[in-house]
C-alpha positions as CSV (number, residue, x, y, z in Angstrom):
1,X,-25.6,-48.9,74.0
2,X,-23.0,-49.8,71.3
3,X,-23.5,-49.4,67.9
4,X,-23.1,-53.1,66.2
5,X,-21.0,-51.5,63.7
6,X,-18.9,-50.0,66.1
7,X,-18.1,-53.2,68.2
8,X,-17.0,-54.9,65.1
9,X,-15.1,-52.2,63.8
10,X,-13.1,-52.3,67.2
11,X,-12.8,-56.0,67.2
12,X,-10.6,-56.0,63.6
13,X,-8.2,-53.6,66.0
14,X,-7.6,-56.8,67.7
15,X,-7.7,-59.2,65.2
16,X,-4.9,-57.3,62.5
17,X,-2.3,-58.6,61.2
18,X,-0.1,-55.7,59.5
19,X,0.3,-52.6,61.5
20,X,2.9,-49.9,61.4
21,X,5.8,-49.1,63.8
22,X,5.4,-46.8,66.5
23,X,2.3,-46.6,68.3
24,X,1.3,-50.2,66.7
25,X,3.4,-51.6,68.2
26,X,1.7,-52.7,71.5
27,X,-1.3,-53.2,69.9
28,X,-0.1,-55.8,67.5
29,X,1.5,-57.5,71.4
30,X,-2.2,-58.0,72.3
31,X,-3.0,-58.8,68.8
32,X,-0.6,-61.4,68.9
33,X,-2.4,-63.0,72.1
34,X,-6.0,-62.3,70.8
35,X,-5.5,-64.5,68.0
36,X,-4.1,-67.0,70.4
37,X,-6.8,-67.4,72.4
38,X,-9.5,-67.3,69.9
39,X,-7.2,-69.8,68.0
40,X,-6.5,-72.1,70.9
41,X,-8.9,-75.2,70.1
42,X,-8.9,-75.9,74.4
43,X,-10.3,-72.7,75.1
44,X,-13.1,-73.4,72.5
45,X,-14.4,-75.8,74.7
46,X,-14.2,-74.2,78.0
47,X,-16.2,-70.7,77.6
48,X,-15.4,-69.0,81.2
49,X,-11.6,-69.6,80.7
50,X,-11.5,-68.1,77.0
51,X,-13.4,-64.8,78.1
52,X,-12.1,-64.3,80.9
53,X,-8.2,-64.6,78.9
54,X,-9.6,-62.3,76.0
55,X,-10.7,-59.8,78.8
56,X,-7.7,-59.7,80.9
57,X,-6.0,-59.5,77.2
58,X,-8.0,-56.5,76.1
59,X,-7.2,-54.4,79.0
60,X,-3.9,-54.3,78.4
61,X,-4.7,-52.0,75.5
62,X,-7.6,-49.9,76.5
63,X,-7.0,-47.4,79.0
64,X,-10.6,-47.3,80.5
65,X,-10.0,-44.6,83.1
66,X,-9.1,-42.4,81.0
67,X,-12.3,-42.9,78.8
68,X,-14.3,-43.7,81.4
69,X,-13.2,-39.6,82.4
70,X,-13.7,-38.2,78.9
71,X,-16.6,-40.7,78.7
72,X,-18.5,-38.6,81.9
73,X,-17.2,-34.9,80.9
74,X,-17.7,-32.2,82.8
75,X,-19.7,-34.6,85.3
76,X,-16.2,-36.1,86.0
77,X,-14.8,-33.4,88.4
78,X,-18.3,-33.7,90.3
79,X,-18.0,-37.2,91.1
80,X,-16.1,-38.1,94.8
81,X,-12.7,-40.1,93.8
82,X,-15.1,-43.4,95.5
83,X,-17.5,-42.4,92.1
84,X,-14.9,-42.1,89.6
85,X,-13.0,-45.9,90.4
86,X,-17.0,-47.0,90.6
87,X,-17.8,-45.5,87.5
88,X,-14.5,-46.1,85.7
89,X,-15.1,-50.4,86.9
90,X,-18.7,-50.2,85.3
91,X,-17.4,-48.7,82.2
92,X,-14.8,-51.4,81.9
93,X,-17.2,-54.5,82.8
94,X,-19.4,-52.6,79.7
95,X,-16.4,-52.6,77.4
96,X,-15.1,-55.8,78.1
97,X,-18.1,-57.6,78.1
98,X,-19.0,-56.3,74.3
99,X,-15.9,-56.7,72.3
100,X,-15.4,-60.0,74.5
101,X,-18.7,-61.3,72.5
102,X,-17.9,-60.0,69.4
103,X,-14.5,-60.7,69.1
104,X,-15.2,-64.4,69.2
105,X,-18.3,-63.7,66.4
106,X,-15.0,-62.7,64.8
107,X,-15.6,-63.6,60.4
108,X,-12.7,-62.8,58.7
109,X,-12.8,-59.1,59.0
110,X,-9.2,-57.2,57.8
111,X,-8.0,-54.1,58.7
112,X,-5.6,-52.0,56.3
113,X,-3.7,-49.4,58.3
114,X,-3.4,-46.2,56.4
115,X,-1.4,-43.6,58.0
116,X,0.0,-43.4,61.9
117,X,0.2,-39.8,63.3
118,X,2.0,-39.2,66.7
119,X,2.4,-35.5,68.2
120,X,4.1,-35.5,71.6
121,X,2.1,-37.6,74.1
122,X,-0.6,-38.7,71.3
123,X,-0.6,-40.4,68.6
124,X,-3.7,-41.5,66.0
125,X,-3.8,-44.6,63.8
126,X,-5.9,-44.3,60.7
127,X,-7.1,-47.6,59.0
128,X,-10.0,-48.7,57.1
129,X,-12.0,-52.3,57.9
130,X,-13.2,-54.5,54.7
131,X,-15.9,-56.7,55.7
132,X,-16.2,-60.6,54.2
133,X,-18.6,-58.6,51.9
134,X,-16.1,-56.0,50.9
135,X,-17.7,-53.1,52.5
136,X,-14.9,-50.7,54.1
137,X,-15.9,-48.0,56.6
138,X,-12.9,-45.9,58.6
139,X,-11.6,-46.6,61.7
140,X,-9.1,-43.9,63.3
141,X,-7.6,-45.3,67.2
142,X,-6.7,-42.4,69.5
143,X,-3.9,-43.5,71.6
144,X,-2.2,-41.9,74.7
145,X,1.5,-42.2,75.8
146,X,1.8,-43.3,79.2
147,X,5.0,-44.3,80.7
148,X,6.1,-45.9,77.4
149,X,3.5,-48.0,76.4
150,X,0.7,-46.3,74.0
151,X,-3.0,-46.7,75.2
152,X,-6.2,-46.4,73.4
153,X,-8.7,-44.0,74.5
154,X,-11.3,-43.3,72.0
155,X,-12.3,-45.2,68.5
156,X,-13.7,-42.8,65.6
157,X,-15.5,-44.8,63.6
158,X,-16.4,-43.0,60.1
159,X,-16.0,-40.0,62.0
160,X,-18.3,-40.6,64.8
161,X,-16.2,-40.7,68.5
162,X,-17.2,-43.5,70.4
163,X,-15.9,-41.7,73.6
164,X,-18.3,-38.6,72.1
165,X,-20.8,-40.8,71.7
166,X,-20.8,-42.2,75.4
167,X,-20.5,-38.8,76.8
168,X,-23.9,-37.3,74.9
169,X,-25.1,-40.7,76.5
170,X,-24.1,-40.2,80.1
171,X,-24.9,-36.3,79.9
172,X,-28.6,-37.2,79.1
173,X,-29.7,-39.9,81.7
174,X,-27.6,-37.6,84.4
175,X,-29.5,-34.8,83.5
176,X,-32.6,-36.7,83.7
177,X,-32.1,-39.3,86.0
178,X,-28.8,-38.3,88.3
179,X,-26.1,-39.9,88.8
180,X,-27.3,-42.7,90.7
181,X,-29.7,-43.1,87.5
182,X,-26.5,-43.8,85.2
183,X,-25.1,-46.6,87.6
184,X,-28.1,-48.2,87.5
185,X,-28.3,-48.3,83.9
186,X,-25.2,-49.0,83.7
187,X,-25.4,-52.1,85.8
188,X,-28.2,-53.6,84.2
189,X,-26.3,-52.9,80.6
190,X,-23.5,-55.3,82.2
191,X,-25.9,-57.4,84.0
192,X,-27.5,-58.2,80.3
193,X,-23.9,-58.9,78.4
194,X,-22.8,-61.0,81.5
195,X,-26.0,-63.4,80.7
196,X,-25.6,-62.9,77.0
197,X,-22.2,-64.0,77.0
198,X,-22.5,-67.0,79.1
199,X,-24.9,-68.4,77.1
């Protein structure tokens, strides 16, 4: 469901190293700790302990309700508040599950920030990512203000909104398949990373 282009340009959020003030600045706190953990020679050899750190590590910085809402669009507001927390857990397990795998594929990608835009509430980080082959593609972070601490909730990757991209998604199988149609795609999507990343 994610673009393998897009999971790797998400993953060199994590793994930065020069960032600048502002909303940066609790990004490069779970930086800091990604690097850690994929660092950390004892976690290498014990496979559930490392995923399950980088997962509970990533969270810190994604705010998944709030894309999991922009994610579903207007089929948000129709959901019952049980469907939203549902929908906004599956859309997490998704998330994590991806960049968990890819961020320990992680090969020397580097991120170069470029400018860092903040009006009121939100703010927007624009970088490019150089590959180990020297290809560079943009990636602009979308960040939200909430009590304090700045959250990420949407990744534009050469233009192209992931959170956009998710919603023509969702908006397709609901209209086709309903609601209950998405969960269950959803689930299986999960289901698959689960096994793929235990492996």
């Amino acid at each position: 469901m994610l673009k393998r282009i897009t999971l790797n340009a998400v993953v060199c959020l994590f793994l930065a190293t020069n960032a600048f003030a502002g909303a940066t600045d609790d990004v490069k706190s779970v930086v800091d700790s990604v690097v850690r953990i994929v660092s950390d020679k004892s976690m290498k050899t014990n496979d559930s302990k490392r995923r399950q750190a980088l997962k509970m590590t990533i969270s810190v910085i994604f705010d998944y309700n709030e894309m999991a809402k922009r994610s579903m669009g207007k089929h948000w507001n129709q959901r019952t508040p049980e469907e939203q927390k549902q929908f906004t857990d599956l859309f997490a397990t998704l998330l994590e599950n991806s960049y968990s795998s890819k961020i320990e594929s992680y090969n020397n990608e580097k991120i170069v920030y470029l400018k860092e835009n903040i009006d009121g509430e939100y703010a927007e980080v624009k970088s490019k990512v150089i590959t180990a082959k020297r290809d560079e593609f943009t990636v602009d972070y979308r960040l939200l203000n909430k009590n304090g601490k700045w959250m990420v909730y949407d990744v534009v990757i050469e233009g192209v909104s992931l959170v956009s991209n998710y919603r023509t998604q969702f908006n397709k199988i609901i209209l086709a398949d309903g609601y209950a149609g998405l969960v269950k795609k959803l689930k299986t999507k999960s289901d698959e990373l689960k096994i793929s990343t235990s492996k």
